[in-house]
N, C-alpha and C positions, 0 to 999 in steps of 0.2 A: 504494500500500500504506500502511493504518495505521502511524503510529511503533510503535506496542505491539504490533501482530502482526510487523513486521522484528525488535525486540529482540526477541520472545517466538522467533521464530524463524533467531536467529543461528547457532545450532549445529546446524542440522539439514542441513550440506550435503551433498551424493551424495558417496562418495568413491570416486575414480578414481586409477589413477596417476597422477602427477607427469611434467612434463617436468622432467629434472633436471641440475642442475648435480652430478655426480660428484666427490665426494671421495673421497680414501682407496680406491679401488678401487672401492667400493660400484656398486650395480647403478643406473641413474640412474630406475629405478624406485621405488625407496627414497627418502621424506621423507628430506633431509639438512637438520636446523633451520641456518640461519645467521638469529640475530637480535639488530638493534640496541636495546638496554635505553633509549635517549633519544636521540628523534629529535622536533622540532619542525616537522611540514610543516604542521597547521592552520592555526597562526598565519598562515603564509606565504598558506595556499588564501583564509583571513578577507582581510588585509589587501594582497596583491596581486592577489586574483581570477583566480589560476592554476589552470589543469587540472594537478594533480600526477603526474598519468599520464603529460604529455608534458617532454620534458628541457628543465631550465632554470637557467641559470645564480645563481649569490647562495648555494648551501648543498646540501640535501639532496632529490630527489624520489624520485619511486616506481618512475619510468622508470628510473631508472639501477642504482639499487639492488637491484628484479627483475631486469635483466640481470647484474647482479653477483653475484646467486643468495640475496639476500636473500630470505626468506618468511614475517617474523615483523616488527614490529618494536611499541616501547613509544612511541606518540605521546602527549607531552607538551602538552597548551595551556598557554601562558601569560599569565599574566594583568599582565605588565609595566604598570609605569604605573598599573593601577586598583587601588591599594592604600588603598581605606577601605570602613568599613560597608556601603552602598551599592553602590558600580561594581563591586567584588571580585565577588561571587556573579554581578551583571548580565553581566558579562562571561566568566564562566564559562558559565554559561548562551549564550550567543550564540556561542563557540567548541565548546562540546559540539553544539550545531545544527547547525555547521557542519563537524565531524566525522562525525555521524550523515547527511546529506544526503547528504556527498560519497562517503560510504560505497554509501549507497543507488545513485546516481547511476553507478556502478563496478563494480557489485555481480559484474558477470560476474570483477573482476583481483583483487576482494579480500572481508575479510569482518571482521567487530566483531568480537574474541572476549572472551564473557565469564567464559571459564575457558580450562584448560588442553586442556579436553579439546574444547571446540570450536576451539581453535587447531591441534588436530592435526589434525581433520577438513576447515576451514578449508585449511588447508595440503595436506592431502593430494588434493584435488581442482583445484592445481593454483595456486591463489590466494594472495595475503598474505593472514597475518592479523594483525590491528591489536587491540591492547591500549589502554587512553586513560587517561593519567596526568596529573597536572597538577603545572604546576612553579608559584612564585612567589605562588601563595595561591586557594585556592577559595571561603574568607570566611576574613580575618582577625580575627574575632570570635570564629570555633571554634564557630556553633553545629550541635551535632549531628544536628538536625532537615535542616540542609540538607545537611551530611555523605549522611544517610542518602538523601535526595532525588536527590543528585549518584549516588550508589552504584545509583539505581535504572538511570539514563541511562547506568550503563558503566562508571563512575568503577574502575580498580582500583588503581594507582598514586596516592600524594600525596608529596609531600616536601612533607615536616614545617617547616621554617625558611621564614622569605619572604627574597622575591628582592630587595626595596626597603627593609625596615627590621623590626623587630622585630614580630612579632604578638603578639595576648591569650594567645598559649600557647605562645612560641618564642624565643628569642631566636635571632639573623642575624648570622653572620659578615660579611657582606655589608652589617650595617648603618650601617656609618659608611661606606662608600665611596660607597654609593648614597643614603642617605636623610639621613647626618648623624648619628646618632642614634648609641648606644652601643651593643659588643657583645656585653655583659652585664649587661643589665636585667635579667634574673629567674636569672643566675646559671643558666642553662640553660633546663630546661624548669618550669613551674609547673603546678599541682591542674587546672586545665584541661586543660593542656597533658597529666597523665597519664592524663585521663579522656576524651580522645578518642584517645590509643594502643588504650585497652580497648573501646573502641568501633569503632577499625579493625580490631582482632585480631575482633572478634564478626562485622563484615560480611566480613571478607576481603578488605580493601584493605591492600596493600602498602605499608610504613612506608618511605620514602626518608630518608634522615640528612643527604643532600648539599644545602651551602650550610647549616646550625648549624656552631657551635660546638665545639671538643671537646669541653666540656661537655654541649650538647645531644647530640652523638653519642653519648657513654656512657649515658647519662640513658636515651633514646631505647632504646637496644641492650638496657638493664637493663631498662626500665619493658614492652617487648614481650613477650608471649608467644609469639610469632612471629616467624621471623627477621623482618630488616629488611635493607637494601641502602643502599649511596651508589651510588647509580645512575649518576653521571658524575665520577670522580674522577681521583689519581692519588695517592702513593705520595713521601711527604715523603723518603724514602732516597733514591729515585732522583733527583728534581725540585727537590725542596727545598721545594715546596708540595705539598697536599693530605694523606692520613690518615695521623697518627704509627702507627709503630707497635702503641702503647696500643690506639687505635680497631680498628687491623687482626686482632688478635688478639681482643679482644673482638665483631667483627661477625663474626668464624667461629665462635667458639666457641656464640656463638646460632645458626651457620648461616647468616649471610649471606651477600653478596656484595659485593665491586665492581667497578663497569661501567667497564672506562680509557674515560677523556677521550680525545677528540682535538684538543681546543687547541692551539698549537704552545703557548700562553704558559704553558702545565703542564705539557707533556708534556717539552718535550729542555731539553737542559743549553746547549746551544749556542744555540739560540732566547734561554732566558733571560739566556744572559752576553751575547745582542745586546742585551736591553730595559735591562740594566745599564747598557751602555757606552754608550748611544744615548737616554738619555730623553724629548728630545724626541721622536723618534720613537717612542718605545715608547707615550705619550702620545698619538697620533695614532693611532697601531694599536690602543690600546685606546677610545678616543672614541665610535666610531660603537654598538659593542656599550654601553657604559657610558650613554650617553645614552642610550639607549633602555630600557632596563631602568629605568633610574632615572629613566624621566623625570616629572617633575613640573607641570605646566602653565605658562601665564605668564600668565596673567589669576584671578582670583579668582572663584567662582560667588554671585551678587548676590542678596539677599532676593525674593521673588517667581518665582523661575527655574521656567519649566513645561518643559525639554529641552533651552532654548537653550545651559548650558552645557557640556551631553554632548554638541553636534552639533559644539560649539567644539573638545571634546577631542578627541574622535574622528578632528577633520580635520586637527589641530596631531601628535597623537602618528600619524596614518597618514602624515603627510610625514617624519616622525622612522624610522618603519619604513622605508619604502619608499627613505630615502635611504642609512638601514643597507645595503640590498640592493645598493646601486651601489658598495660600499666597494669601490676594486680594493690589494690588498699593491704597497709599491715592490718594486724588482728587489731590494734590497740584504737585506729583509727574507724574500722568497720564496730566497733562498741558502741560511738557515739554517731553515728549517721542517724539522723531525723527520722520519726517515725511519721507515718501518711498521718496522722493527728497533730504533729508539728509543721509538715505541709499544710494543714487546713487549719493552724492558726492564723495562718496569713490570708486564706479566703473568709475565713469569720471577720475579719479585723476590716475587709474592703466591702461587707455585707452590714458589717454596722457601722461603718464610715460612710460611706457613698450609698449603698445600694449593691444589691445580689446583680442586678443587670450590668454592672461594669468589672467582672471581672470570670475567669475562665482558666483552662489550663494549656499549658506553654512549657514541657519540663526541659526542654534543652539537654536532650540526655542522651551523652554523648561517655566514648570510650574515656580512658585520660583522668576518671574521678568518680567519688561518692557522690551517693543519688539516693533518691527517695522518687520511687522505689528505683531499685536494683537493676531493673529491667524492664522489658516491656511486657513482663508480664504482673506486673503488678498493679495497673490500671484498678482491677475492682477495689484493691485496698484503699485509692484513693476515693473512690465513691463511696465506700462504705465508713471514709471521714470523713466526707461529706453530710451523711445524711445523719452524721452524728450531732451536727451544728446546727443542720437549716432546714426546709419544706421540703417536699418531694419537688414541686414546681418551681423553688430555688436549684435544686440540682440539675436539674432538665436545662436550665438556662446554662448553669455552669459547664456540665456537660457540655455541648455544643452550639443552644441556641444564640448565646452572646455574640458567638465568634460569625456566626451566618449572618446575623443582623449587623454587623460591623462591614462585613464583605459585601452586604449587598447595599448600604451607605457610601462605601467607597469613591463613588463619581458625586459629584459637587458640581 
């Protein structure tokens, strides 16, 4: 099949009942959305040449996840590592390929969806359906032209900040950890920076706030006409990191949302007074995820270079992935990882601050560190902390309807 006749024809699928995983009573003939807002398995399919359908160890697959009653989820590529004019778009490009193929290649367990309403049809004939987001930068130049190019291929999620250092339109909380660099060069966002906001509200791409600044997040929240999301967060009340409350009230008041984290190192209290007490270790637990995100090459690309030193990068930063994947947690550190009731103190806290409609799940769970849960088979346990706190029709929102209602807000 054509690429352009598969997109042209992502949303036309028969719909059947569901085999279902039953919540809340419900008939298990009845769509129940359970969907993760930030899940990274491309990168994983790109650079370990895994079938994601089957279960495997190091983070998040598809296997386990559909048995946990997942049917939705927001796949994020990332473009770690190719942070300049050149590699950034190259390498978007090559992980959207690689999303669309695997796609194709599965097509009976899943399906692209480029709206909401082919995620419902998608789902209801029994299959995932996949949203494709990009974390860490699509081009850090911001030009619009390939915005809109990216948008053709599926693009509906971006987070706005990059993941290595500050871009032509953002500044990066993240920028001195990973890059060096300051985390307020343009004092938030800049004239680019607001003229591709207006540019995502016209195509209906989803503005992400997570990993800016508090500055970028207001900025960001202000400059939208369309809600926006931090898509993988947590709740500076509860943790001590992630969005003050300032941010939290301002990203409902436009209608947003946010996705809890599942990092142990954001999410629990006890997690964190271990990385306190323990720096070394905390240092080693943070290493494997940190270099590789930030990684930066160790040879320089020499005048005359016709590829020689993209096959160089390619093969230094896939050893840096692939060793991320083999990261195992000591015994002493796996003690104190959060339990799904320490994840859902951060959803109680955004249901009696704002509102059950602005917030959802996003665990970013990924090889390289502790997590809550463990894997992707632990989805029920997080519902079943959920419904320890709130309504049956509050979980249903968290579950997935937040994140549909935010996706289908999108265009402004």
């Amino acid at each position: 099949m054509r690429r352009r006749d598969f997109i042209a024809g992502l949303g036309s699928a028969v719909t059947w009942p569901i085999v279902g995983h039953a919540q809340q009573g419900r008939p298990t003939s009845e769509p129940i959305l359970l969907v993760d807002g930030h899940v990274h398995i491309t990168n994983r399919i790109y650079w370990e040449r895994i079938d994601a359908w089957q279960q495997h160890d190091g983070g998040w697959d598809y296997a386990r996840a559909r048995a946990a009653g997942v049917n939705c989820i927001i796949d994020n590529i990332g473009t770690y590592g190719y942070w300049n004019y050149n590699y950034t778009p190259k390498q978007s490009l090559r992980l959207i390929e690689t999303f669309h193929r695997f796609a194709e290649s599965h097509s009976d367990k899943m399906g692209v969806a480029l709206n909401v309403g082919d995620a419902r049809r998608i789902i209801a004939s029994g299959r995932m359906a996949v949203f494709l987001g990009c974390e860490s930068g699509w081009d850090h130049e911001g030009d619009p032209d390939v915005l809109a190019a990216l948008y053709r291929l599926g693009l509906r999620l971006v987070q706005f900040a990059g993941q290595s250092g500050f871009n032509a339109f953002s500044d990066s909380a993240l920028a001195p950890v990973q890059g060096a660099q300051p985390a307020d060069h343009y004092h938030g966002i800049n004239d680019r920076g607001r003229m591709l906001v207006s540019e995502m509200n016209r195509l209906g791409i989803l503005i992400d706030i997570t990993h800016g600044t508090e500055a970028v997040h207001l900025q960001l929240i202000e400059a939208s006409r369309a809600p926006v999301v931090a898509s993988h967060e947590t709740l500076q009340a509860i943790s001590g990191v992630g969005l003050s409350d300032a941010v939290l009230k301002a990203l409902a008041t436009k209608g947003g949302l946010v996705g809890i984290h599942g990092a142990a190192a954001v999410v629990g209290r006890r997690f964190r007074k271990w990385l306190a007490d323990n720096p070394d270790k905390a240092a080693d637990a943070a290493q494997q995820t940190l270099s590789t995100v930030g990684y930066q090459p160790t040879f320089p690309r020499t005048p005359g270079d016709h590829g020689e030193y993209i096959e160089r990068f390619d093969r230094e930063f896939g050893d840096r992935w692939r060793a991320k994947t083999r990261w195992v947690a000591a015994p002493e550190e796996e003690a104190v990882v959060p339990t799904a009731d320490e994840w859902a103190e951060h959803v109680d806290y955004v249901i009696k601050t704002v509102g059950a409609d602005h917030v959802a799940i996003g665990l970013d769970m990924t090889a390289g560190r502790s997590t809550v849960p463990k894997n992707a088979s632990g989805y029920p346990d997080l519902i079943a902390a959920l419904n320890r706190i709130t309504t049956p029709a509050n979980v249903r929102k968290i579950c997935g309807e937040n994140w549909f209602r935010v996706l289908e807000q999108a265009r402004a």
